[in-house]
N, C-alpha and C positions, 0 to 999 in steps of 0.2 A: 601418409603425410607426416607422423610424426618423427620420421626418418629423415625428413628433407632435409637439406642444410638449405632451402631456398625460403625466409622468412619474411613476409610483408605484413603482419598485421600482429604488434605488439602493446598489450595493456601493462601500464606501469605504475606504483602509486611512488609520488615525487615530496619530496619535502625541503622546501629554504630552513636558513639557520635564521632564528629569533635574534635578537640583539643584545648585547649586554646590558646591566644595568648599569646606572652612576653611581661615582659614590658620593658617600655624604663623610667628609671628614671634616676635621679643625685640625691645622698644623701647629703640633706639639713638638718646642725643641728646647734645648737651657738656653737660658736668658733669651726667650720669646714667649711672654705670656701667654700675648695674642695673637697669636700669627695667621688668625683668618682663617677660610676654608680653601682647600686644595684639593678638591676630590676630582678624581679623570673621571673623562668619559666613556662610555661602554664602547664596545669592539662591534662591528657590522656584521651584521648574520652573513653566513655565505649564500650564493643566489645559486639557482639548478639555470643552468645555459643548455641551447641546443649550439650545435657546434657542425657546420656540413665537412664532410671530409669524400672527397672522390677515391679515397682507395678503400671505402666501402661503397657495398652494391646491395645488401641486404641488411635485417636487424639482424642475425643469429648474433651476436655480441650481445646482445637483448634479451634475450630469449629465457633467461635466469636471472636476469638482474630486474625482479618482480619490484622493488624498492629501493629508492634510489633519495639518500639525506644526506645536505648540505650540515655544515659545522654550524654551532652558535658560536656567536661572537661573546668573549668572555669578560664578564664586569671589567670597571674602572679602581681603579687605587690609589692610594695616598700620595701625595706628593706630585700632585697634577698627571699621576701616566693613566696614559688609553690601556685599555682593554684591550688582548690581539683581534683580530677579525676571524671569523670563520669561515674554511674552506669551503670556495665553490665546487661545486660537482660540473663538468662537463658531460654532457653525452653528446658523443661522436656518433651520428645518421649522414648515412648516404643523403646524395643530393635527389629531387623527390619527393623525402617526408614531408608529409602533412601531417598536424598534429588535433588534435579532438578533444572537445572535454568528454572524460567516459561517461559519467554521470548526464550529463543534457545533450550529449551530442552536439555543442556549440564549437566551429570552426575557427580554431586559435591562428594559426599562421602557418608558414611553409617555409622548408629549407631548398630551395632551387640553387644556390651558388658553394662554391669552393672557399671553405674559410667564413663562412659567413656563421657570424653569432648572432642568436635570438635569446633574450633573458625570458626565458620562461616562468618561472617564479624569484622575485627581488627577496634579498635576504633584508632583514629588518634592521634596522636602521639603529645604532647604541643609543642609550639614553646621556643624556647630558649631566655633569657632573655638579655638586654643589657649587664648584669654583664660578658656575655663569650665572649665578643667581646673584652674585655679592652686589647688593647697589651702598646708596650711600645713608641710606638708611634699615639697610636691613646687612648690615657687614659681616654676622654670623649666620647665614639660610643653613640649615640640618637638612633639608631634603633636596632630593635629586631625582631625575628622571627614569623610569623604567625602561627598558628597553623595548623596540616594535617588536610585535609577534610571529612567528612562523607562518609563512603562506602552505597550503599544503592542498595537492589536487591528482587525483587520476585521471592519467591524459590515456588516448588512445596516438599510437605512433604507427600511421600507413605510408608505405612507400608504393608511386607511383614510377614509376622506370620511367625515366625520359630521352625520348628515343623521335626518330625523323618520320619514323613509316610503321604504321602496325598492321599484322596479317589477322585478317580475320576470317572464318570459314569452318565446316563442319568436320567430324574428327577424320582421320586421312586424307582427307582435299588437299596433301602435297607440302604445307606451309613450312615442317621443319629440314626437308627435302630441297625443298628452293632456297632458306635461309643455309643452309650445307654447302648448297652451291654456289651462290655467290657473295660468301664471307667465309672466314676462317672457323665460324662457331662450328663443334660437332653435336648438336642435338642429338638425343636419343629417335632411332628412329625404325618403323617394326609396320607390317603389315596385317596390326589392330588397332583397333581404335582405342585414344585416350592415353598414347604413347607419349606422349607430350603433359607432362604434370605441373610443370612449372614454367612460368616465362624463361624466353632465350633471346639475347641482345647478342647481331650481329652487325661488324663494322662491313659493310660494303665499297667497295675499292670502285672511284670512277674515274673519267679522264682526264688527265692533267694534277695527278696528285690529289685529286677533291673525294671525298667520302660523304658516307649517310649511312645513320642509323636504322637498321630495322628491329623489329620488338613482335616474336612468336610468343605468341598466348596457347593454353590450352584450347581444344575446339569447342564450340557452341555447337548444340542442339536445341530444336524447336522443344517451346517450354525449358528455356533453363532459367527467365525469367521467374520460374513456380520452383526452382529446386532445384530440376532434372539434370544430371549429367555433373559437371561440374559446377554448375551455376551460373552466375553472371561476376565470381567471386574476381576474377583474374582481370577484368573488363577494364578495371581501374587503370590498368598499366598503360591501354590504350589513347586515356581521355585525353593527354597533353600532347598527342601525337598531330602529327599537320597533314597527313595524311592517310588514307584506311586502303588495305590494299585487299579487297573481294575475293578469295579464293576458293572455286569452285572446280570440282573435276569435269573431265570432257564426256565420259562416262553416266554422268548425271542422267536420272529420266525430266525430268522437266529443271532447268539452268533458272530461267527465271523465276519459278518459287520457291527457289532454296534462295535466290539474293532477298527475296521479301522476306523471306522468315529472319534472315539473318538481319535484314536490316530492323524488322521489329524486335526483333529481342535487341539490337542498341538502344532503339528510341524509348525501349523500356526502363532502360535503365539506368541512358541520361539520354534528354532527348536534345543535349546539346553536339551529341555526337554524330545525329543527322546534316549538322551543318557543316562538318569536314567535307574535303575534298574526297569523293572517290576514283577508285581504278579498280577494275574487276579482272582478272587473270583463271582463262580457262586452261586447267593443268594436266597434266597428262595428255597433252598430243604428239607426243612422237610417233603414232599409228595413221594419223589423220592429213591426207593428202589435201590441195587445194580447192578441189571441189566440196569436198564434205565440209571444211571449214567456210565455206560460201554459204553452205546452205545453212550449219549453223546461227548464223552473223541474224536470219531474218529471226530466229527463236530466243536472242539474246536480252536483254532489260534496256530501257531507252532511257536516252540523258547520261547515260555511264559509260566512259571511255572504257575499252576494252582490249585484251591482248590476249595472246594465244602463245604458250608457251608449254617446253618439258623442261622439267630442273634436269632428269638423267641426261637426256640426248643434248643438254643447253640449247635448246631450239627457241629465238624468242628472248632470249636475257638479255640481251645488248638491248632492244626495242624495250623493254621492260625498264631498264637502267632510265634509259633517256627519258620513256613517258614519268619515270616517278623522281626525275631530276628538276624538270620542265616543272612539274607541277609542286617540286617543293619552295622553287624559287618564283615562283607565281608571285606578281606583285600584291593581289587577291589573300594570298595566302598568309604574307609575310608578318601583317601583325590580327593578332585572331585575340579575342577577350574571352574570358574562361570565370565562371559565375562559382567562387567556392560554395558548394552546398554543405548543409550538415550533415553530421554523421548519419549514417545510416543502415544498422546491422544488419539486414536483409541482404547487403550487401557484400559483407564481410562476416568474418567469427565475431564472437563476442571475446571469445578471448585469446592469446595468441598458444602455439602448440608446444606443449613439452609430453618428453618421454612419459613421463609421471602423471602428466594430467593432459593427455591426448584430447580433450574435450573442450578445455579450456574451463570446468567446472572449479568452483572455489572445495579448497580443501581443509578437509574438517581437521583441525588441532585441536583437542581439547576437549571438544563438543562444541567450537565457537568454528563458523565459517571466516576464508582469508578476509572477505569484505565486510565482516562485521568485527574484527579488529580494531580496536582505538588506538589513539599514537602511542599511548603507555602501553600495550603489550608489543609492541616490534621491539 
């Protein structure tokens, strides 16, 4: 994993710029005694923005950039001038990100659009300079305002891939095989299990110029709600998806309790994801003549539309297109509500992967761990 260039789950600590102070002068010039007070105002801290940009897909731009600080905005000076402002930081995430506080796991916001800014932390605001204090009784004021303080907070940055259709099924059930065949993605693909390490988004061509997303996950196995296998870590990519496409082989010893298990480890681990649409696709029959698929039909799961399909032989993909076209434009489907939950690391790393700290463990400098750093020593 620490190899991947495929990164979804990055911890960052973030810092806005404090604001300048005001200043406090009295304008001194020949032949002006009294020339009153002239002090400017402080300069605005700079703010950390999130920023969506569609020609990212992952965080790896992230993935080092452990610390991330806006400019302070710099005091006020004589003769009425502002203080500059300080530089905002952008960070560019793909569209997707959800953002977390690390600390409480409270659900900050999301970046779903192209171009879209969210002020993540506001830079501090300059303080005001003697010159706004002058009334008509207090004509010389010496003092002036301080500037606001630095906001500073560790977010967690997840990216959810947002995608039409997600494959869900146990490891070789076919899923990066069929995504192969009909889209241009080449997944990695190998006859053992757990070929598939990182999500894979293919564009799907249909008719009349129309497309659809699909989104291959790693495979789930019974108990990866407990740990087992990959876990339920990749799950996420699936949640914003409109519909789940069941991929089980023809092969199987019993078809309908591999879709139960498969559907309990969703419900496990959002049980919002039992309320998608489903479609089950039995894989691998390019061996299986009409009869055997007959008798199949009475051993299959009820309430769930079903298809019979080979991604080799494309036996079944056109039928497959259509049912998962029908069903994405379903008027049922069209607008669907999505409950942001808190964070929750059971579900994810705690920290995101680098070469050097594969673990995502804080590293010791000093004798001081990275999380028990104050802002004075960055």
């Amino acid at each position: 994993m620490a190899e991947s260039n495929f990164v979804d789950y990055v911890t960052i600590y973030c810092r806005s710029g404090k604001g300048g102070r005001g200043c406090s002068h009295l304008h001194r010039a020949k032949y002006i005694p009294k020339g009153g007070p002239d002090g400017g105002d402080g300069g605005k801290g700079g703010s950390v923005i999130l920023h969506g940009n569609r020609n990212y897909w992952t965080l790896l731009h992230l993935r080092y950039q452990r610390h991330l600080f806006a400019t302070d905005g710099q005091a006020g000076s004589e003769n009425k001038s502002f203080g500059k402002d300080g530089q905002d930081v952008t960070i560019e995430v793909p569209m997707g990100t959800v953002v977390y506080d690390a600390d409480t796991g409270e659900y900050l916001c999301e970046v779903t659009d192209h171009d879209q800014k969210i002020v993540l932390l506001k830079g501090g605001r300059g303080g005001l300079g003697n010159w706004h204090f002058r009334t008509a009784t207090n004509q010389t004021p010496t003092y002036a305002q301080p500037g606001e303080p630095a906001q500073e907070r560790r977010i967690v940055l997840e990216l959810k891939l947002l995608a039409d259709v997600g494959l869900v099924g146990f490891p070789n059930a076919g899923k990066s095989t069929l995504l192969s065949s009909v889209s241009a993605a080449k997944p990695k693909i190998a006859d053992y299990p757990f070929t598939t390490m990182e999500p894979n988004l293919g564009l799907v061509p249909y008719r009349d110029n129309r497309s659809f997303v699909i989104a291959d996950i790693p495979g789930i196995i019974e108990g990866a709600s407990e740990g087992k296998g990959l876990g339920l870590r990749f799950l996420r990519h699936i949640e914003r998806n409109s519909t789940l496409l069941f991929m089980i082989p023809a092969d199987s010893q019993d078809i309908r309790k591999e879709y139960e298990i498969l559907l309990n480890e969703l419900g496990t681990y959002n049980p919002e994801l039992l309320d998608k649409q489903r479609l089950l696709a039995i894989t691998k029959c390019d061996m299986l003549d009409d009869e055997l698929i007959d008798e199949m039909r009475a051993e299959l799961p009820d309430g769930v539309p079903t298809v019979f399909i080979s991604a080799v032989a494309g036996k079944g993909l056109d039928e497959l297109k259509d049912m998962l076209w029908a069903m994405l434009n379903d008027e049922a489907n069209r607008i669907q509500t999505f409950t942001h939950r808190n964070l929750d690391v059971s579900h994810g790393l705690e920290d995101d992967y680098t070469e050097d700290n594969p673990f995502g463990e804080d590293r010791i400098i000093d004798g001081v761990a990275d999380s028990d750093l104050i802002e004075e020593d960055w």
